[in-house]
N, C-alpha and C positions, 0 to 999 in steps of 0.2 A: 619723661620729658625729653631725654634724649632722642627719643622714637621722634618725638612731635617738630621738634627743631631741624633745621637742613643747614647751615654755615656755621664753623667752627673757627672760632677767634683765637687762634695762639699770639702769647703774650711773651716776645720776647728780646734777649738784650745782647749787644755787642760791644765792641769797643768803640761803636757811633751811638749808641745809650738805647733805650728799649725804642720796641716798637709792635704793631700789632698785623697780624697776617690772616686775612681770612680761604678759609679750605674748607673742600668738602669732605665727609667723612664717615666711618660707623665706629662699630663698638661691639664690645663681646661682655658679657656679665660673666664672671668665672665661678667657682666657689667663695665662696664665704663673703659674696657682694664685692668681689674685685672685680673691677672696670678695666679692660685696656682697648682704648681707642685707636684706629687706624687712619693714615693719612697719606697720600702721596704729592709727588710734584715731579719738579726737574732736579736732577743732580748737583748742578753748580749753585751758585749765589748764595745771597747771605743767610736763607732762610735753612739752605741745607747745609750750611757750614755750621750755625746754632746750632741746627737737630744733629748734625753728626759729632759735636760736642759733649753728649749725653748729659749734660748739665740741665737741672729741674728748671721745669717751663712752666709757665700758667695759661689754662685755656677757660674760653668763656662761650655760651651759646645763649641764645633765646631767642624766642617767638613770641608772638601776639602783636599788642600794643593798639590794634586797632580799635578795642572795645574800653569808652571813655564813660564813666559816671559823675554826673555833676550832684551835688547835694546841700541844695542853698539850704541857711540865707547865706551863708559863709563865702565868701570869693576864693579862697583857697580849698573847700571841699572839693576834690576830684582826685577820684580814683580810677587810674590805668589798669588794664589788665594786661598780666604780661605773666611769663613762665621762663625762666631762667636757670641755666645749671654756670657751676663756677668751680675752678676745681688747680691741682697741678699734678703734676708728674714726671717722669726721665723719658724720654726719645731715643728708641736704638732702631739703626736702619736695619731691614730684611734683608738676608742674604739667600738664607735657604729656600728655593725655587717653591716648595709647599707649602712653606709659612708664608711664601709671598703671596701665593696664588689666593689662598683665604684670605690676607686681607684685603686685596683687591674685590675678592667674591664681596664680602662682607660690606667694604664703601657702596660697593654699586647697587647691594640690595639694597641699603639704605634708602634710597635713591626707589629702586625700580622691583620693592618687594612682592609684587603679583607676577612677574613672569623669569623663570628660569634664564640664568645667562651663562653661556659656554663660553667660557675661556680655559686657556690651557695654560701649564706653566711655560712654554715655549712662545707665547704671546706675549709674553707681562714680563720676560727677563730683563729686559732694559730698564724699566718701571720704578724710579725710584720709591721706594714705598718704606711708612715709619710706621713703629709699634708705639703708642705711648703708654708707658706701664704707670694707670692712676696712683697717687699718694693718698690723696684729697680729693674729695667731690661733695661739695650740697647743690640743692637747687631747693626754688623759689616758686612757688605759683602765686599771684597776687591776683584778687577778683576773678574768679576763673568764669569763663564761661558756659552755659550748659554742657557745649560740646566738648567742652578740654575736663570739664567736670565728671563726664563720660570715659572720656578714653583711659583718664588717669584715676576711676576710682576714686573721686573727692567727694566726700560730700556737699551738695551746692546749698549756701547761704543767699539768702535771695536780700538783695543791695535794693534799696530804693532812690530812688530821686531821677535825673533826665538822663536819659540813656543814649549813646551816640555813640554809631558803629562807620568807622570810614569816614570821618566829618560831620556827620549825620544826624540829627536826633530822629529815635526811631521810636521811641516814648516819656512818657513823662508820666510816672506815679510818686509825685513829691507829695500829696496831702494823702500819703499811708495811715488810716487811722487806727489801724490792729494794735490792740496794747497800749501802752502808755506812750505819746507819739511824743513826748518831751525826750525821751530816753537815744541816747546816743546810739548811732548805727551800727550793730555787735562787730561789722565788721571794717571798718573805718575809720569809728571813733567821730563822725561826724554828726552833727545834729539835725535830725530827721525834722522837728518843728522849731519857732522859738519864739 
């Protein structure tokens, strides 16, 4: 999910009360499923005086949201599809010019993972750039759709009722008659006839 998502929401707090920051970013899987994410910015302001705080932060990401299921007769039956990670962690800025240069390498494949990019540590030394070492992390898939049900290895449940992509209805199979069509939707909870 991390792969599929592009803007990272740090969740964080000062002496002016929290607030929300979004950056772009990668990530390394370690041993034993440790996560530490990379971020950079500018030096100054309040977002690098947090992060250089190394006091635990909360980050948020997700995608989708465009693929909408409606499933009368109900007015409140609708299901978003969306994919979400949620998670926290401590923030220590990079000093060492190699550990800098990979996490920089690492945000930009993010970003630009088909073609090789050269940079040097003599390019990126100004570069403020954070390590976040995970605590905490789940994520979320809700209604996935074929293709997110592809990249990430889900099994796909197939949702019935009007289907709407970008504002859109793109079909409508609400009178599903497979099986007992009284029976509520395995994966919504919504009632398929009534």
């Amino acid at each position: 999910m991390l792969d599929q998502c592009q803007i990272l929401h740090l969740g964080l707090s000062n002496q002016h009360g929290s607030y929300v920051v979004p950056v772009h970013y990668g990530y390394q899987e370690g041993p034993n499923g440790h996560y530490t994410i990379y971020i950079h910015g500018t030096g100054d302001g309040e977002k690098a005086a947090t992060l250089n705080a190394g006091k635990v932060i909360g980050f948020e990401t997700d995608h989708g949201h465009e693929n909408l299921i409606y499933t009368p007769p109900r007015a409140g039956d609708f299901g978003l599809s969306f994919m979400s990670v949620i998670g926290n962690g401590t923030p220590r800025q990079l000093t060492d010019p190699q550990e800098k240069l990979f996490a920089l390498r690492t945000i930009i494949h993010h970003y630009v993972n088909t073609i090789p990019v050269a940079i040097a540590a003599e390019d990126v030394k100004s570069v403020p750039t954070w390590a976040i070492d995970v605590q905490n992390i789940t994520g979320r898939v809700h209604h996935p759709t074929k293709e997110w049900a592809t990249a990430l290895g889900l099994p796909l449940e197939k949702r019935h009722g009007k289907h709407y992509e970008d504002g859109a209805m793109v079909s409508d199979d609400t009178d599903y008659q497979e099986g007992n069509a009284a029976d509520p939707d395995a994966t919504s909870g919504a009632s398929q006839k009534q």
